[in-house]
C-alpha positions as CSV (number, residue, x, y, z in Angstrom):
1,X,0.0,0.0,0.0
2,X,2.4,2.5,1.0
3,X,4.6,1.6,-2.2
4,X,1.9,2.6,-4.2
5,X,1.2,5.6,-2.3
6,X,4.7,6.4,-3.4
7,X,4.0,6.2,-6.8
8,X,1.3,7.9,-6.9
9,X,2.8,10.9,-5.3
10,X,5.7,11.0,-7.5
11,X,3.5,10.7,-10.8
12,X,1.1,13.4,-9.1
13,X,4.8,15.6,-8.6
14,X,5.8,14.9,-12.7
15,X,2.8,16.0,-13.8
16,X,2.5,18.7,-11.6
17,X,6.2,19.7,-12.8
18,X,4.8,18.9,-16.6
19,X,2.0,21.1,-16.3
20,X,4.3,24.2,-14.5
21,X,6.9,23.9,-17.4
22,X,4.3,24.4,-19.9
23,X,2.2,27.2,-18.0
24,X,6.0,29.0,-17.8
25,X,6.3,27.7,-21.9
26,X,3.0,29.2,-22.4
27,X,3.6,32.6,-20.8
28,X,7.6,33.1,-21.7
29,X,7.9,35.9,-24.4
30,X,8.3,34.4,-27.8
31,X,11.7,36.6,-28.3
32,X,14.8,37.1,-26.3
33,X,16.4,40.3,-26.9
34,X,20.0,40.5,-25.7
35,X,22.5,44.1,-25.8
36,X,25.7,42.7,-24.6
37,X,29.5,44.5,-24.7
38,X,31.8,43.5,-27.6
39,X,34.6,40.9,-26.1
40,X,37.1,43.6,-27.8
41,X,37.7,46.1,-24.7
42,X,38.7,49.1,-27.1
43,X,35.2,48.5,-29.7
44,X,33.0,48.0,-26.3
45,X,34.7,51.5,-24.7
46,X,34.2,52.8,-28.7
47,X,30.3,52.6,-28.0
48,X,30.0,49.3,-29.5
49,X,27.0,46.7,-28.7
50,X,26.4,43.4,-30.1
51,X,22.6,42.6,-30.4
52,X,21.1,39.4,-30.1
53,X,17.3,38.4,-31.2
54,X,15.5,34.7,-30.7
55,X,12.6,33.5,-31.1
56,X,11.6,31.2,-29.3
57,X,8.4,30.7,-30.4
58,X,6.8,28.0,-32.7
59,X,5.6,30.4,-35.3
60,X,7.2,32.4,-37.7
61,X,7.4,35.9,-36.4
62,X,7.8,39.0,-38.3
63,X,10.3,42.3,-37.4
64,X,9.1,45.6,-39.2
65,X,12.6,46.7,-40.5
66,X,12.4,50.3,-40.5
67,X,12.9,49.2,-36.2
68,X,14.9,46.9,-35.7
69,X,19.0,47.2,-35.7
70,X,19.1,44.1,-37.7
71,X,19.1,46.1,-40.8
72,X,21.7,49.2,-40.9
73,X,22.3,50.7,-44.9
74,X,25.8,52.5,-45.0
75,X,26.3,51.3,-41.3
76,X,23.3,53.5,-39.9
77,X,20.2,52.8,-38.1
78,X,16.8,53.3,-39.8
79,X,15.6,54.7,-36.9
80,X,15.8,56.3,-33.5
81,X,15.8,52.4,-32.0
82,X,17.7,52.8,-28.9
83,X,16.7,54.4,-25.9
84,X,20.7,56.1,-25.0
85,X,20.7,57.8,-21.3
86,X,23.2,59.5,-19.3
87,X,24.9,59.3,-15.9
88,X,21.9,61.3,-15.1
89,X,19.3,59.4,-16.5
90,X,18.6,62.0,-19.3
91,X,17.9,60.3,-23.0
92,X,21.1,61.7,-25.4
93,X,20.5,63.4,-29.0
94,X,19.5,61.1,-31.9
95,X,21.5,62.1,-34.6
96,X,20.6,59.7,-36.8
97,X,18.3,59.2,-39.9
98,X,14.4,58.9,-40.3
99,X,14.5,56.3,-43.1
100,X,10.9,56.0,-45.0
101,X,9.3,52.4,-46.3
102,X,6.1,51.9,-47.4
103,X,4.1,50.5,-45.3
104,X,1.6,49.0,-48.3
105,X,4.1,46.5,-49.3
106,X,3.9,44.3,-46.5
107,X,6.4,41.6,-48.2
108,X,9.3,44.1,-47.8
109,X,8.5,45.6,-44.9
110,X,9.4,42.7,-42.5
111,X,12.0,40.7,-41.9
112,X,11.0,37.0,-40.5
113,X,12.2,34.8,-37.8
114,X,11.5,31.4,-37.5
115,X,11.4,29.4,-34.5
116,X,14.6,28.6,-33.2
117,X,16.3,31.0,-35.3
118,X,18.7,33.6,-34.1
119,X,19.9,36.6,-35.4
120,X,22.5,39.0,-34.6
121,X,24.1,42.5,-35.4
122,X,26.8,44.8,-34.1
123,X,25.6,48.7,-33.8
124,X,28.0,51.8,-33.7
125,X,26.2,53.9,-31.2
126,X,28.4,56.8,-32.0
127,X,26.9,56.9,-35.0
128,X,23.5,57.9,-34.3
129,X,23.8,59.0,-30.7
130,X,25.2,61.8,-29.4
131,X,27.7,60.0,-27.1
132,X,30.9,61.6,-28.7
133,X,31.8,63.4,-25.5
134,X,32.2,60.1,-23.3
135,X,30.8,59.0,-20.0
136,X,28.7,56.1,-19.0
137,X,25.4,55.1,-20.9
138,X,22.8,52.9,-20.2
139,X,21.4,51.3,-24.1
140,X,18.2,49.3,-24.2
141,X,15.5,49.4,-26.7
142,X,12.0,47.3,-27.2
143,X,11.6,45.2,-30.3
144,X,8.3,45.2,-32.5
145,X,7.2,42.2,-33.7
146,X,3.9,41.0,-35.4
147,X,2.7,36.9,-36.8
148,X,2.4,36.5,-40.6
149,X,-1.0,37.8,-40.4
150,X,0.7,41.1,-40.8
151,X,1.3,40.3,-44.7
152,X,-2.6,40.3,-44.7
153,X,-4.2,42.8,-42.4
154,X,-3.7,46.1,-40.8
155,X,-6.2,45.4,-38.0
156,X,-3.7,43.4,-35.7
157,X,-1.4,45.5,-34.0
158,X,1.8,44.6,-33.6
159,X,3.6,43.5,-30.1
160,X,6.5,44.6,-28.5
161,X,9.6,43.0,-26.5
162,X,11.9,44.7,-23.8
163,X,15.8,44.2,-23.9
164,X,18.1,43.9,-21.3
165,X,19.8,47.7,-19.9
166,X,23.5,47.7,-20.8
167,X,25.3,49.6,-19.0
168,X,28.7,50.5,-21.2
169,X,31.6,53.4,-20.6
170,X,32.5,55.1,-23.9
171,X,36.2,56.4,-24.3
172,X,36.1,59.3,-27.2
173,X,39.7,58.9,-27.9
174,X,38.9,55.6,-29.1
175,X,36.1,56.1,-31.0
176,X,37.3,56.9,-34.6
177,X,40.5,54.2,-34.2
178,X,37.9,51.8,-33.7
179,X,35.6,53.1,-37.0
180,X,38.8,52.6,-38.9
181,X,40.4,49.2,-37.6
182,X,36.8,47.6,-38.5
183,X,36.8,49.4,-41.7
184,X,33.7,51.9,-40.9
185,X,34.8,55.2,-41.9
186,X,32.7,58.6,-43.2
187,X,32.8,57.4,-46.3
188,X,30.8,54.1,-45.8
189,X,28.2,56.3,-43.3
190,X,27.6,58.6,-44.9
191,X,27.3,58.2,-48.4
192,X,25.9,61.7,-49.7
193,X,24.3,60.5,-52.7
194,X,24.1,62.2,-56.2
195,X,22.6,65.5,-57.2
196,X,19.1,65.0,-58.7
197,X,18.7,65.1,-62.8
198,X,17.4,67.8,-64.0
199,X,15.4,66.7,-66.5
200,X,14.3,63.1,-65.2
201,X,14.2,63.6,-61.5
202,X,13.5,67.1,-60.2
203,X,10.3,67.7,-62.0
204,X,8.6,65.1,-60.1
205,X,9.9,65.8,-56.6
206,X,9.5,70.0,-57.1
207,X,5.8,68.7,-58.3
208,X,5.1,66.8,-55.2
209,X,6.9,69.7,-52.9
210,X,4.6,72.4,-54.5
211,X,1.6,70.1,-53.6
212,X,3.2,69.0,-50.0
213,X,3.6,72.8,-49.9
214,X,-0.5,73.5,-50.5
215,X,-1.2,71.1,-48.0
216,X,0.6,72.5,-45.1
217,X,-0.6,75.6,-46.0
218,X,-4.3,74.5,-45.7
219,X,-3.0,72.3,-42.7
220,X,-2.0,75.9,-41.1
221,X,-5.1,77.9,-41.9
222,X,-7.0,74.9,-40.6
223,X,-5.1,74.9,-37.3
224,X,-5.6,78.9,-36.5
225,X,-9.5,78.4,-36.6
226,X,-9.1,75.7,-34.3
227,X,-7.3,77.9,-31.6
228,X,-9.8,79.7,-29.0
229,X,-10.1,80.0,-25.7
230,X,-12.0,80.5,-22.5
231,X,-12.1,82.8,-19.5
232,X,-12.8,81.9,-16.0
233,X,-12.3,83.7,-12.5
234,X,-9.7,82.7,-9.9
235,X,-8.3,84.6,-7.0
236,X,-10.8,87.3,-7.9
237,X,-9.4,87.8,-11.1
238,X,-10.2,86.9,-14.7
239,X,-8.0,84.7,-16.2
240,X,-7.3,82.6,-19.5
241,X,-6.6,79.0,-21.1
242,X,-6.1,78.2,-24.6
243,X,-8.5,75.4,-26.1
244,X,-8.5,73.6,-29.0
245,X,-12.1,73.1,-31.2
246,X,-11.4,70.3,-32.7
247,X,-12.1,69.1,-36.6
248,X,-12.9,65.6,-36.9
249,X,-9.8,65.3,-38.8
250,X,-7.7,66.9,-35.9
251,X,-9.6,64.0,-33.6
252,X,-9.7,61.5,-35.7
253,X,-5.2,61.6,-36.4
254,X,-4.6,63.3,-32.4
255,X,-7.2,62.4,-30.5
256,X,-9.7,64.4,-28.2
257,X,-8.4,67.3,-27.0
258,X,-7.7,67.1,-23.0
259,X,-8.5,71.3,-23.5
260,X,-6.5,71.2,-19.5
261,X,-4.4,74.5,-20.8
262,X,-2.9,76.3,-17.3
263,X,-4.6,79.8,-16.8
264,X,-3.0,83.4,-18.0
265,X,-3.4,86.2,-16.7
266,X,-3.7,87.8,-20.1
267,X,-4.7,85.7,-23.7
268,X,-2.0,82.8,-24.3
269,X,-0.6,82.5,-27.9
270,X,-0.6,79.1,-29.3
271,X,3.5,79.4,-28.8
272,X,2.5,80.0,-24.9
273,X,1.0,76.2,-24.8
274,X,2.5,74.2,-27.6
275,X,4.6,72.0,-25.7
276,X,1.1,70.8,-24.0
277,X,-0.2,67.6,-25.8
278,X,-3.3,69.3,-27.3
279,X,-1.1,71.8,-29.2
280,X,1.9,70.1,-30.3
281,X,-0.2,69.8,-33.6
282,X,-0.4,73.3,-34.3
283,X,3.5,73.4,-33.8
284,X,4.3,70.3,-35.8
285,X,2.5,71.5,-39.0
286,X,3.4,75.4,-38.3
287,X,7.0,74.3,-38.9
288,X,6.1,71.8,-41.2
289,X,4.9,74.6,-43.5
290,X,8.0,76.6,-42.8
291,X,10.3,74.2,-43.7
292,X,8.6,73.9,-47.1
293,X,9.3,77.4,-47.5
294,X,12.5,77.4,-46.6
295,X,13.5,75.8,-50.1
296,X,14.3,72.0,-49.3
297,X,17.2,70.6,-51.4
298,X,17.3,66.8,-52.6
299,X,20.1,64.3,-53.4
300,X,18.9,61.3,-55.3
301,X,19.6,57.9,-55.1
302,X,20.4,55.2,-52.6
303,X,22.4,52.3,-52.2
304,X,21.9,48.8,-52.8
305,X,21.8,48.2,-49.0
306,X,18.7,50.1,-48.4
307,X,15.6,48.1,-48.8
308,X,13.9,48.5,-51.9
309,X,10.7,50.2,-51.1
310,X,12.9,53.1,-49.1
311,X,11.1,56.1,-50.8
312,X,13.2,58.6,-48.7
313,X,15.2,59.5,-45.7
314,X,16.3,62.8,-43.8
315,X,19.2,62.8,-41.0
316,X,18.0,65.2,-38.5
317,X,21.0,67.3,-38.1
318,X,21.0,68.1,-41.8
319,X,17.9,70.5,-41.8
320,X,15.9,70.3,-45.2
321,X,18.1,67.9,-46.9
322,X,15.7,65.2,-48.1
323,X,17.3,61.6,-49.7
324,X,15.5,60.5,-52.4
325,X,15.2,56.8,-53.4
326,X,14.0,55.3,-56.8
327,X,11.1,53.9,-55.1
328,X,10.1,57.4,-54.9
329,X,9.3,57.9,-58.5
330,X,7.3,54.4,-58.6
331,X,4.7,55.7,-56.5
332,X,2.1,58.0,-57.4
333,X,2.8,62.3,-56.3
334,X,-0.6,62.1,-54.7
335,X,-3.7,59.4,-54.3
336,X,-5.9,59.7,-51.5
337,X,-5.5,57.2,-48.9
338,X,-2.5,55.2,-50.5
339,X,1.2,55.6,-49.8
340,X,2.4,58.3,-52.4
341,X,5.3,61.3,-53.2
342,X,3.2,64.0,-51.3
343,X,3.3,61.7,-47.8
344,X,7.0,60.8,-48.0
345,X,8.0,64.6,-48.2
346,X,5.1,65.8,-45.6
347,X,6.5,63.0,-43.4
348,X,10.0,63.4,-44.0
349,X,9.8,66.9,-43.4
350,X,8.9,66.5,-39.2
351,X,12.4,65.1,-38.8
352,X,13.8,67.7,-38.5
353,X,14.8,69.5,-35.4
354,X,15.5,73.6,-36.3
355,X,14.4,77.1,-35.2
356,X,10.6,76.6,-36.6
357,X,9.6,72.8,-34.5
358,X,11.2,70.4,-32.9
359,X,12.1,66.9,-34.3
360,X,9.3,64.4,-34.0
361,X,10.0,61.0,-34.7
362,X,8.2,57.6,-36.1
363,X,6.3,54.6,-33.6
364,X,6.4,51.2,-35.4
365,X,3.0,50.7,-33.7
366,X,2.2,54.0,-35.5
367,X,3.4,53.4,-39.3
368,X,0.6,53.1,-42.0
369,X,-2.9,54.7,-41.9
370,X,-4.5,52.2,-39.6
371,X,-2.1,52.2,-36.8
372,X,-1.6,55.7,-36.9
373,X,-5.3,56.2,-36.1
374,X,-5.1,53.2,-33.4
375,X,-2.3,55.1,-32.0
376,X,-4.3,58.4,-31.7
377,X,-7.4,56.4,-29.9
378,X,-4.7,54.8,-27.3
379,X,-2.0,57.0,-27.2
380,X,-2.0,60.8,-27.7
381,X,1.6,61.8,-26.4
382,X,3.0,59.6,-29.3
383,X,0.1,60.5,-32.0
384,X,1.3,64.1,-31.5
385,X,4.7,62.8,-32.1
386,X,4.5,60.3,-34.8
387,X,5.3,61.9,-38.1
388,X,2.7,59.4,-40.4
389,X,0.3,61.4,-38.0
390,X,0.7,64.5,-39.3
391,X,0.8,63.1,-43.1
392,X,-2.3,61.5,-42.5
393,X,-4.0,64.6,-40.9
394,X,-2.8,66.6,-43.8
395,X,-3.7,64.7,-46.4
396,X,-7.3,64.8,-44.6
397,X,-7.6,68.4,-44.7
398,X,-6.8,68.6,-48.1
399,X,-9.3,65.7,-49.2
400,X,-10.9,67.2,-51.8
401,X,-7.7,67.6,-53.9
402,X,-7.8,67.1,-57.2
């Protein structure tokens, strides 16, 4: 009796164990992201990281490109990935690029990983973050992912993974010896690309600028008759806030408006308020607009290691020098509710960070008309900050462009 006891105790314990490990198999994240220090003390002190993705999953999962470091043209990232802070916990400058794919072609958009499979890539921080000076850094950075039922629909959003903080100490002295011993130098980063031909190329983009151009405007106009605001009494004396009457386009790409502007004691400009969510817009497309009039110039052409469907690309420091790809001229200047010339330059043209806005960036859960709306019903602070946002929201205020 009490030998079976026994047995049934320790086949009540394995499948109690079975049961745990696949409750744990169950709830364990389908990737492993890991930032880890290069072996080489002089390329780990240079600000360089190795990256590490697995999946551990038993489907096939899928890595929007334009964010993840996996793929790097000229050595760069496509994106401002990394989250880079300081001794003092404060994020460091992106100086990096804003690199444009459509988000239609779904094929080229992602890069897959199947189960088992790991994939790896060494980043230059340096490169894109302002870490030049030296000091100590922490570097992580969350990874995007979606199923294959991304190549079909726009309706499932995509998921995201955290890494691992590194913590890493960057020597400047050994910053460029490093570029050069591993053959990275200015001339593999920053490849300037070729002036634009005059006859087959520059039509096309000064077309789709002087349309971008009539947008923003209306974008502008449309933006003053939303600013107003209301008066109440405190203290005994009248006072004022700035509040937003929203479109249903201005809801629709930024949300509702909180309209939780502080008092004045006298009738706030917009510039009093814009740093407050609800107003960001009317900055973002303000400078937008004066950007276009400040004369943009264009080099044309990309290299073979950009992804095919890369339309364009700005580097943020580089105010209004727009890259242009050849996928550019393969998509139409302007077509309502479809990727097109028009978007890329209205999009490229938040990157940058100058006297008129500041630099607003791109959220992978935000790329592509349907996520940029989801992202303006769940997330304001990043809606007013995502730069398909305000292409979207422009292209809606001019929707009865012919």
């Amino acid at each position: 009796m009490q030998v079976l006891m026994k047995k049934a105790i320790i086949i009540i314990c394995a499948i109690a164990i079975f049961v745990s490990l696949d409750a744990y198999a169950a709830d364990a994240p389908p990737l492993d992201i890991t930032l880890s220090k290069s072996s080489n003390v002089r390329e780990s002190e240079a600000g360089v990281i190795l990256v590490s993705i697995t999946n551990h999953s038993t489907e096939t999962l899928l890595l929007p490109k334009p964010f993840t470091p996996l793929l790097q043209p000229e050595h760069r990232l496509m994106n401002n990935i990394f989250l880079v802070t300081d001794e003092a916990g404060k994020p460091v400058r992106f100086i990096g690029r804003a690199i444009r794919m459509s988000p239609d072609a779904k094929q080229e958009y992602f890069t897959r990983i199947e189960p088992g499979q790991s994939l790896a890539t060494v980043v230059h921080l340096d490169s894109d973050y302002e870490i030049s000076a030296g000091g100590s850094f922490a570097v992580s950075y969350e990874q995007w992912y979606g199923g294959l039922e991304q190549y079909k629909t726009n309706d499932v959003p995509l998921k995201k993974i955290k890494s691992n903080v590194l913590h890493i100490y960057v020597n400047t002295s050994l910053i460029n010896g490093v570029k050069m011993s591993m053959a990275i130098s200015a001339a593999t980063t920053d490849d300037p690309g070729k002036p634009c031909d005059a006859a087959a190329q520059l039509p096309a983009i000064k077309s789709a600028e002087n349309v971008a151009l009539k947008f923003a405007a209306n974008g502008q106009d449309a933006m003053t008759k939303m600013y107003s605001f209301s008066t109440a009494t405190e203290s005994g004396k009248q006072v004022f806030r700035a509040k937003v009457l929203p479109t249903t386009d201005y809801t629709y790409w930024f949300g509702k408006p909180e309209n939780d502007s502080p008092s004045f004691p006298k009738v706030p400009l917009v510039s009093d308020v814009w740093t407050q969510t609800d107003f960001i817009p009317f900055h973002i497309v303000r400078g937008t607009y004066n950007r276009l009039l400040s004369s943009p110039t264009y080099m044309c052409g990309c290299r073979s290691d950009y992804p095919p469907t890369t339309a364009a690309w700005a580097e943020t420091p580089k105010p209004y020098l727009i890259h242009i790809c050849d996928f550019f001229f393969s998509i139409p200047k302007f077509e309502f509710g479809s990727d097109s010339q028009v978007l890329t330059m209205l999009h490229e043209l938040t990157h940058f960070d100058d006297k008129y806005a500041p630099y607003i960036g791109d959220f992978p859960n935000g790329y592509g008309h349907a996520a940029a709306h989801n992202l303006a019903l769940s997330n304001r602070p990043q809606a007013v900050t995502n730069a398909d946002n305000y292409a979207y929201f422009l292209e809606a205020i001019n929707k009865n462009y012919k």
